[in-house]
RODO-2510 file (C-alpha; in nm, 4 decimals, decimal comma):
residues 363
     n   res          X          Y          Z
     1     x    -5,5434     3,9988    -2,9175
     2     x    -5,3200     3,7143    -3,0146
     3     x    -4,9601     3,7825    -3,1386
     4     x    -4,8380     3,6424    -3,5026
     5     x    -4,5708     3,4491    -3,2606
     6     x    -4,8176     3,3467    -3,0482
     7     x    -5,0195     3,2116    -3,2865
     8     x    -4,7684     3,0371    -3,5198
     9     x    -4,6828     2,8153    -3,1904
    10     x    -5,0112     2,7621    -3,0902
    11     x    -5,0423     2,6041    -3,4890
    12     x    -4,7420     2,4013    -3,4954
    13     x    -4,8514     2,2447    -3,1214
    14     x    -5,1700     2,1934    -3,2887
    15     x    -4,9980     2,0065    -3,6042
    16     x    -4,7934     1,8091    -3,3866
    17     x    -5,0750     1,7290    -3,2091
    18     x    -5,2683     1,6187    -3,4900
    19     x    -4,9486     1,4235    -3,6359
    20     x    -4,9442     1,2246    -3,2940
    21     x    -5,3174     1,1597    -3,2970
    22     x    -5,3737     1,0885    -3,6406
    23     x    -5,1651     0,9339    -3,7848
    24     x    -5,3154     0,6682    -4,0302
    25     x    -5,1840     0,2626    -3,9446
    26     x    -5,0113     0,2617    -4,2473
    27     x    -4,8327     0,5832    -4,2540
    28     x    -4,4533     0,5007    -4,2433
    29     x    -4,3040     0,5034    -3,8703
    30     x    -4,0374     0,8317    -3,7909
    31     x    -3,6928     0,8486    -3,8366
    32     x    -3,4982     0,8792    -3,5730
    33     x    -3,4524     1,2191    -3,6701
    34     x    -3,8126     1,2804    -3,7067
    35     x    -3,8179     1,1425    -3,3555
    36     x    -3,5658     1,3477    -3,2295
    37     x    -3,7503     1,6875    -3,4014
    38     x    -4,0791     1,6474    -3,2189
    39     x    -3,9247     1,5862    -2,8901
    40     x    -3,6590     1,8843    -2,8895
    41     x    -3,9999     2,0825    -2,9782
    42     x    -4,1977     1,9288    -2,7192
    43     x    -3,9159     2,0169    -2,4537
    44     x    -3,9295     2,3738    -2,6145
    45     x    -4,2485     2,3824    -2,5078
    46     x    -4,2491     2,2493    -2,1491
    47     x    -4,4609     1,9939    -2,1948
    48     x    -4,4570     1,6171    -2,1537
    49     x    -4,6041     1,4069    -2,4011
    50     x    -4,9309     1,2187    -2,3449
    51     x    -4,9797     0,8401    -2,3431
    52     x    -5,0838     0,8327    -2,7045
    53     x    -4,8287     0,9979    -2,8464
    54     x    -4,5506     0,8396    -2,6720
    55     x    -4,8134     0,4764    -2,8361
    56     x    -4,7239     0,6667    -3,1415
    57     x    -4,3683     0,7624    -3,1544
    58     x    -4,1735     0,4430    -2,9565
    59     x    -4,4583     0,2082    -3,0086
    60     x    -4,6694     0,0109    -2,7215
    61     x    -4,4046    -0,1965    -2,5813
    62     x    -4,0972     0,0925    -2,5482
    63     x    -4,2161     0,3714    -2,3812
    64     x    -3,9541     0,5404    -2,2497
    65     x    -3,8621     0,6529    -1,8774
    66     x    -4,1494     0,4463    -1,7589
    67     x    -4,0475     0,0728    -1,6154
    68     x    -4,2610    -0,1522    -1,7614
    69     x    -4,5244    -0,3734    -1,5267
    70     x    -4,4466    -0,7018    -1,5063
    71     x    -4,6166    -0,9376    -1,2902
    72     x    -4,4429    -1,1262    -0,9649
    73     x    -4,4348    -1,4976    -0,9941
    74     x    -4,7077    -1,6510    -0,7066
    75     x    -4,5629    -1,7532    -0,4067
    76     x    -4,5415    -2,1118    -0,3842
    77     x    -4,5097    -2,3154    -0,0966
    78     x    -4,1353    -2,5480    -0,1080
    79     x    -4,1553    -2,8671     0,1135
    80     x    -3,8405    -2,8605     0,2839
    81     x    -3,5928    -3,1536     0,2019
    82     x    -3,5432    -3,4535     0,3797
    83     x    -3,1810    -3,5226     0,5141
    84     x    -2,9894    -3,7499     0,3260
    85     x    -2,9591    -4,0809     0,5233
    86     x    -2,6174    -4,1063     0,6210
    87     x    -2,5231    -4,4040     0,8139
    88     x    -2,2133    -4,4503     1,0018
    89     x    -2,0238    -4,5765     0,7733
    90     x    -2,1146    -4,3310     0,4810
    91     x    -2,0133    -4,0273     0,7272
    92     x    -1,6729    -4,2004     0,8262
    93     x    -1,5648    -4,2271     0,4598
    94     x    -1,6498    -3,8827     0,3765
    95     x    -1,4518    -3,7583     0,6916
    96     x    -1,1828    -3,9459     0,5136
    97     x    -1,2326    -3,8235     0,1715
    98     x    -1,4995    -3,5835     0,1020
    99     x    -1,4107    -3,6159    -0,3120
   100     x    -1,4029    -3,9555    -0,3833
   101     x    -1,4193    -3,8841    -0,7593
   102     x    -1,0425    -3,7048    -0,6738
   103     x    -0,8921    -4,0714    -0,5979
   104     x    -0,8023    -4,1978    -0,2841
   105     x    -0,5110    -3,9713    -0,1095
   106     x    -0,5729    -3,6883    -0,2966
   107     x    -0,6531    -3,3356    -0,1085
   108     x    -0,7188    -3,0113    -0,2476
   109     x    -0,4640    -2,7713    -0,1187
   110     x    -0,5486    -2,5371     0,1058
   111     x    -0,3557    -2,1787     0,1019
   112     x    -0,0987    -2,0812     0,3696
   113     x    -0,2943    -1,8061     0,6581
   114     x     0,0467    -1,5970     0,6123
   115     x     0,1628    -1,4995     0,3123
   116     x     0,5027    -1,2920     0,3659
   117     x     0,6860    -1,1488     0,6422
   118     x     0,8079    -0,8015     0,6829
   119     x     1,1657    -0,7101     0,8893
   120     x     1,2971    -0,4215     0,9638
   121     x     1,6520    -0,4146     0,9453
   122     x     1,8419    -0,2126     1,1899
   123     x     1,8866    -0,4156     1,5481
   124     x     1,6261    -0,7472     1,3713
   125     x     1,8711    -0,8541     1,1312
   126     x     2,1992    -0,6714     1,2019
   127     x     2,3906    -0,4286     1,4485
   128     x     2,6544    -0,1824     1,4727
   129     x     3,0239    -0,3151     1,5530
   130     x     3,0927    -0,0447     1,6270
   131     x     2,9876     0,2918     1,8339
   132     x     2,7298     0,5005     1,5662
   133     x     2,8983     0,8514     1,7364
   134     x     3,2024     0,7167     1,6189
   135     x     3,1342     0,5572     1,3002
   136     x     2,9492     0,9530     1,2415
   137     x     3,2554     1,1385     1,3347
   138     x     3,5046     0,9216     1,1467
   139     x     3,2389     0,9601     0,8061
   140     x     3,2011     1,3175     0,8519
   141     x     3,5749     1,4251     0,8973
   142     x     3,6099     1,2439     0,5216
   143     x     3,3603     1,4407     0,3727
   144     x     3,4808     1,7465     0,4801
   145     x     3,8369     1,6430     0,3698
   146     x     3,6589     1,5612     0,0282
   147     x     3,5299     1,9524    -0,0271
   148     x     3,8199     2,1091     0,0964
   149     x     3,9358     1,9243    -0,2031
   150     x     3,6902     1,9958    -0,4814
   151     x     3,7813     2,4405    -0,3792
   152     x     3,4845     2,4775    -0,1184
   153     x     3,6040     2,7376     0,1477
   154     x     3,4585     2,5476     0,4679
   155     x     3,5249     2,7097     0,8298
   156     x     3,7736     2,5749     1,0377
   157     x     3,6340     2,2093     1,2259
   158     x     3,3352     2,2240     1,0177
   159     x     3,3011     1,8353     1,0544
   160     x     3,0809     1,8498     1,3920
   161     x     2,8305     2,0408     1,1860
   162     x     2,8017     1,7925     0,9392
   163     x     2,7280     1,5547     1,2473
   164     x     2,4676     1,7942     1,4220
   165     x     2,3084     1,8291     1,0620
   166     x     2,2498     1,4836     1,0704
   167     x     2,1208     1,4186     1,4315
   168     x     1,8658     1,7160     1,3347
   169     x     1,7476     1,5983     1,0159
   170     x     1,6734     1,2449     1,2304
   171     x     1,4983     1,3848     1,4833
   172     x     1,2725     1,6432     1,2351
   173     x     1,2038     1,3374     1,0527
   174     x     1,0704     1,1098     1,3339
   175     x     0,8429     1,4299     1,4710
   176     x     0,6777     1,4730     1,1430
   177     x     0,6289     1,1364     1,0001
   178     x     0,8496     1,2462     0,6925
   179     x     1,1734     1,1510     0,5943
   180     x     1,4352     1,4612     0,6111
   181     x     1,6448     1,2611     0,3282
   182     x     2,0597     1,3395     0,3784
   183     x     2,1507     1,4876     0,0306
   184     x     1,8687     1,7324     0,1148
   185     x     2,0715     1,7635     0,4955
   186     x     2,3617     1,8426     0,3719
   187     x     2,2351     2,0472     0,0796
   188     x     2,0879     2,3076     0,3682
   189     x     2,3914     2,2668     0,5936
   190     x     2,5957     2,4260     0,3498
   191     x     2,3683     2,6816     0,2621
   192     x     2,3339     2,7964     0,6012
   193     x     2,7637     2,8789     0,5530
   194     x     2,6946     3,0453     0,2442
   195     x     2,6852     2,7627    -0,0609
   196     x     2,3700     2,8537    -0,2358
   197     x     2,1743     2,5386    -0,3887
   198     x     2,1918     2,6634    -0,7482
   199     x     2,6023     2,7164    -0,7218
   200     x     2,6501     2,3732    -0,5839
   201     x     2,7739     2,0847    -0,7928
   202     x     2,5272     1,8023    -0,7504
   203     x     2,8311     1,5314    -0,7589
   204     x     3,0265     1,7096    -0,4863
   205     x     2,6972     1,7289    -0,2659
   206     x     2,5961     1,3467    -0,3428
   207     x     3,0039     1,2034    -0,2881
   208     x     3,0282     1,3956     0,0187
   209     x     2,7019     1,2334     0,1679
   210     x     2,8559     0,9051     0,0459
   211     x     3,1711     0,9290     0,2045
   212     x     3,0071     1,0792     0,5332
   213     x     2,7958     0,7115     0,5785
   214     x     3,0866     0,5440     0,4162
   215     x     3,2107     0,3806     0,7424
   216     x     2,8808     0,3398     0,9150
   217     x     2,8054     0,1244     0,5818
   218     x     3,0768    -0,1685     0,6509
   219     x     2,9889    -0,1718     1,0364
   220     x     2,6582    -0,3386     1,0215
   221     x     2,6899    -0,7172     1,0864
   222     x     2,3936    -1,0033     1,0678
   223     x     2,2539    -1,1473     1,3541
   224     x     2,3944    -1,5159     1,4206
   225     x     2,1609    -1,7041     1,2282
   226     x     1,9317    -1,3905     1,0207
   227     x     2,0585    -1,5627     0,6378
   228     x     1,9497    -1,9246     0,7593
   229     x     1,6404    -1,7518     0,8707
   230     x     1,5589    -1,5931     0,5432
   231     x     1,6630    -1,9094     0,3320
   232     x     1,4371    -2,1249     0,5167
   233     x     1,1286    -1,9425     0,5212
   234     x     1,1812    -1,8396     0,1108
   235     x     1,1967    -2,2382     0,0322
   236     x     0,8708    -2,2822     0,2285
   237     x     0,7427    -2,0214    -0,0057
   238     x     0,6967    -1,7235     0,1926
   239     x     0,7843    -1,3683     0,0507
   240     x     1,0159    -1,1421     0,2230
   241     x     1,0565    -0,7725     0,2952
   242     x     1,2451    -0,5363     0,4251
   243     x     1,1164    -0,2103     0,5188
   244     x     1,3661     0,0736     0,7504
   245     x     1,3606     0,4149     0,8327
   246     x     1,6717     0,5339     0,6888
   247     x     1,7946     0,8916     0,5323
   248     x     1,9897     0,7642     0,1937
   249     x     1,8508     0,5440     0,0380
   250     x     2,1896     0,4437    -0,2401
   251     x     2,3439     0,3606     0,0997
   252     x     2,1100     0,1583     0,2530
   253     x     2,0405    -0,0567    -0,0595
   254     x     2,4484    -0,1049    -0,0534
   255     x     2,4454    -0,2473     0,3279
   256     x     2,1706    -0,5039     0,1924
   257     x     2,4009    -0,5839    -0,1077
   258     x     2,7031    -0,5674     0,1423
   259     x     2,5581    -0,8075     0,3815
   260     x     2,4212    -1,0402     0,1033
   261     x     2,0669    -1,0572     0,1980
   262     x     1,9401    -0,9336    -0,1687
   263     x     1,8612    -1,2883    -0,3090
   264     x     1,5872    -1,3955    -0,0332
   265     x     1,4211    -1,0619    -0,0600
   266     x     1,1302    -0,9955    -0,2584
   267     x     1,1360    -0,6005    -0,1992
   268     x     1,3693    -0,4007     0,0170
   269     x     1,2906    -0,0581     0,1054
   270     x     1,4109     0,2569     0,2829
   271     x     1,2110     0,5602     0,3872
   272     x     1,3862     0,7783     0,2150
   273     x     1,2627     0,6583    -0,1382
   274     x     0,9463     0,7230    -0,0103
   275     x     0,9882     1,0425     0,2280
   276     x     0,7311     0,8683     0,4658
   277     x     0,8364     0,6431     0,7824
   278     x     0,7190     0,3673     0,9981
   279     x     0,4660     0,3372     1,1930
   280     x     0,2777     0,4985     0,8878
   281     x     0,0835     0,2504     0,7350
   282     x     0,1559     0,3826     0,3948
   283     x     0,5235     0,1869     0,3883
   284     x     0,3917    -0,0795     0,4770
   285     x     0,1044    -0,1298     0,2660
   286     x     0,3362    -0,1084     0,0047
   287     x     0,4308    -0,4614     0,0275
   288     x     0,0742    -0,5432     0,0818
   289     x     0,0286    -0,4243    -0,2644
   290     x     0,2963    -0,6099    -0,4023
   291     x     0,2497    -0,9297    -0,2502
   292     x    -0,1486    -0,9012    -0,3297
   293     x    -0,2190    -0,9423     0,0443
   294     x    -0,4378    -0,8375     0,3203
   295     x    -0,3227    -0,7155     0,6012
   296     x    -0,3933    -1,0328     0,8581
   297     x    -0,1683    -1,2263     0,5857
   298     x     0,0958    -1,0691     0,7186
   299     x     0,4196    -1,0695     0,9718
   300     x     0,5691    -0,7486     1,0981
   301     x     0,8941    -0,8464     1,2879
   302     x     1,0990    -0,5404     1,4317
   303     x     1,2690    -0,4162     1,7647
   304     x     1,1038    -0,1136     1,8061
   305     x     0,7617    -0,0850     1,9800
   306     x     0,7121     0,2288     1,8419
   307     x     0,7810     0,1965     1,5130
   308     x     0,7206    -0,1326     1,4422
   309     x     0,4997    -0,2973     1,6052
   310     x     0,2414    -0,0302     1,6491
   311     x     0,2904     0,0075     1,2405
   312     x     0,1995    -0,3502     1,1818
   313     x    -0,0890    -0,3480     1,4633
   314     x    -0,2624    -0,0209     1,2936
   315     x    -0,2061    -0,1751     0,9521
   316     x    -0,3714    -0,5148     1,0948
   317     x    -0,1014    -0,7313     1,0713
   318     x     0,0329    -1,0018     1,3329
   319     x     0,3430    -0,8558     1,4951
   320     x     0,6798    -0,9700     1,6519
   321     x     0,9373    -0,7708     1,8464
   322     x     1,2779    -0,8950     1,8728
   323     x     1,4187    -0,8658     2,1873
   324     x     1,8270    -0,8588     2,1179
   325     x     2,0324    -0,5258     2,1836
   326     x     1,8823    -0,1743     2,0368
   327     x     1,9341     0,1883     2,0666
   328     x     1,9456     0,3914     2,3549
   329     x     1,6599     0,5787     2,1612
   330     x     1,4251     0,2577     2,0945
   331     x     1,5356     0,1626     2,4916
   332     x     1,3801     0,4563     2,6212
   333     x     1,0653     0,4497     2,3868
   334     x     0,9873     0,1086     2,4714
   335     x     0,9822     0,1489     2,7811
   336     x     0,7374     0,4579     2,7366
   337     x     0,4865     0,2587     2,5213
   338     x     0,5497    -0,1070     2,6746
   339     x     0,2270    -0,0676     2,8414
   340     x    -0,0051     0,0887     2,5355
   341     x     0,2042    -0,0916     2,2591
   342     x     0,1765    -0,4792     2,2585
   343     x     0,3249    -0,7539     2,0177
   344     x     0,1373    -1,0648     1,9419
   345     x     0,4539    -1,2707     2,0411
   346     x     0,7970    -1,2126     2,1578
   347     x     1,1126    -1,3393     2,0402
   348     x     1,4558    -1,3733     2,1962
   349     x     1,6571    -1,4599     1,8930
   350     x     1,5685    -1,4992     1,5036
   351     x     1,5945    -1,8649     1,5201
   352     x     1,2817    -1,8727     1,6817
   353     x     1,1102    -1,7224     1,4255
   354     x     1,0468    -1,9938     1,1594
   355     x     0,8364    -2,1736     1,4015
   356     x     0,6859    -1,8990     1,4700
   357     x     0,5839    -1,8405     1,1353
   358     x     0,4467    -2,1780     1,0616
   359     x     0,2566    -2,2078     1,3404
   360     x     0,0654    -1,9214     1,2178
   361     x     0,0549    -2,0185     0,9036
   362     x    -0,1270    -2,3236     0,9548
   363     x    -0,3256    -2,2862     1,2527
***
């Protein structure tokens, strides 16, 4: 025996039904509401609407959810075209000028193949005049002094630790790709002798770092040659960068103010603003995405093999390794990779370079 419920539904299916079928040409069409109401009831139900109601609802020429049929065009045959008849004379002048309607002489300009060049700075554009152990020891006794000053209770010769610190934080920071920054150094150094983080005054920290790479910052000298380098290829419009691994980044941008080289760059960068390091592709793609470039639209010129070079090959990039003096570190890791790790050219001296750069450019 049939339910009440079951038979209430079976009616109102049966009056949709009818409503669907019969509804008379002139009845009024639904509303959109009306629309809406019979559909949420037909999904209630499970069950799709047939062909004339769908006619009924949307109307013959919207049904939806169905792609309506449309008939492909007939293939028709195309006779293929004859070549224009060019004579001699007619292919010589277009040679010449292929836009007449531009005026004679004119040429549409063509874009340069290289659009920037990216140096690293350390042993490219400048070196040390002086010994880094040195210049480290000298920097680190000062900073010490400095504390002492400020009340800190330091052990006796703590200086070398300051050093070591430093040396440590390098070498963590070139085995994991990410930079070991040098407030962050010193911030654990002195932790380790008993200066918890939160009890430290973030002034004292940051001047001591400054006045630890305070003499290292007014040893680094330019190349003979690196500003005349960088002026000449700015006027013939090419952007500049420079991209280094170094631990503090307030003193790095101060040796590129010291050494006047700010005005022909169009970004300068050091890995510790962004706690990643060459050869990571990352640093360099950053000038990539300033400069609106792709990768083959760019020079990577460095000293180190290593970092450089095999930075700018995995990033795509054409690549040149200056040959001048280096670290005893870069020596030795050249000479490891030389074999897996090769530059697209070789320079002796950055004077060489323009040319370079221009042949490049417009091959």
């Amino acid at each position: 025996m049939m339910s009440e419920s079951s038979h209430d539904e079976s009616h109102d299916e049966s009056r949709d039904e009818q409503q669907a079928h019969s509804s008379p040409p002139s009845m009024e069409p639904l509303t959109p509401e009306e629309k809406e109401a019979f559909l949420a009831r037909a999904r209630a139900r499970a069950r799709t609407l047939t062909d004339e109601e769908r006619q009924a609802i949307f109307g013959a020429s919207s049904t939806p959810g169905r792609a309506q049929a449309t008939s492909l065009p007939e293939e028709t045959e195309v006779a293929e075209m004859a070549a224009a008849p060019l004579d001699e004379e007619t292919l010589e002048r277009l040679q010449h000028n292929f836009f007449p309607e531009l005026g004679e002489g004119i040429r549409l300009p063509s874009p340069p193949l290289i659009q920037g060049v990216i140096f690293d700075f350390d042993y490219t554009l400048a070196h040390l005049t002086r010994p880094l152990p040195d210049l480290m020891a000298e920097g680190a006794r000062a900073a010490e002094a400095y504390m002492r000053s400020t009340g800190m209770d330091l052990p006796a010769e703590f200086w070398p630790n300051i050093v070591e610190a430093r040396r440590f934080a390098e070498e963590k920071s070139d085995e994991e790709q990410e930079e070991h920054i040098a407030d962050d150094a010193m911030s654990f150094l002195l932790q380790f002798f008993g200066y918890p983080a939160s009890q430290m005054d973030p002034d004292v920290l940051r001047r001591a770092v400054d006045l630890f790479y305070a003499p290292e910052m007014t040893a680094w000298q330019l190349y003979p040659g690196a500003t005349a380098v960088l002026a000449h290829l700015q006027r013939a419009g090419f952007k500049l960068a420079v991209l280094a691994n170094y631990n503090c980044d307030r003193v790095f941008q101060r040796i590129i103010d010291y050494l006047g080289l700010r005005p022909y760059l169009d970004l300068c960068i050091s890995s510790a603003s962004v706690e990643y390091r060459k050869p990571d592709t990352r640093f360099f793609q950053l000038a990539l995405d300033r400069w609106d470039a792709l990768p083959h639209e760019v020079i990577v010129v460095g000293d180190s093999l290593l970092h450089d070079i095999q930075g700018g090959l995995e990033l795509g990039a054409l690549t040149v390794q200056v040959q001048l003096e280096t670290t005893p570190q870069v020596q030795f890791d050249n000479a490891q990779v030389a074999e897996r790790i090769r530059p697209d050219a070789i320079i002796t001296a950055l004077t060489d370079l323009p040319q370079l750069v221009h042949t490049w450019a417009t091959a």
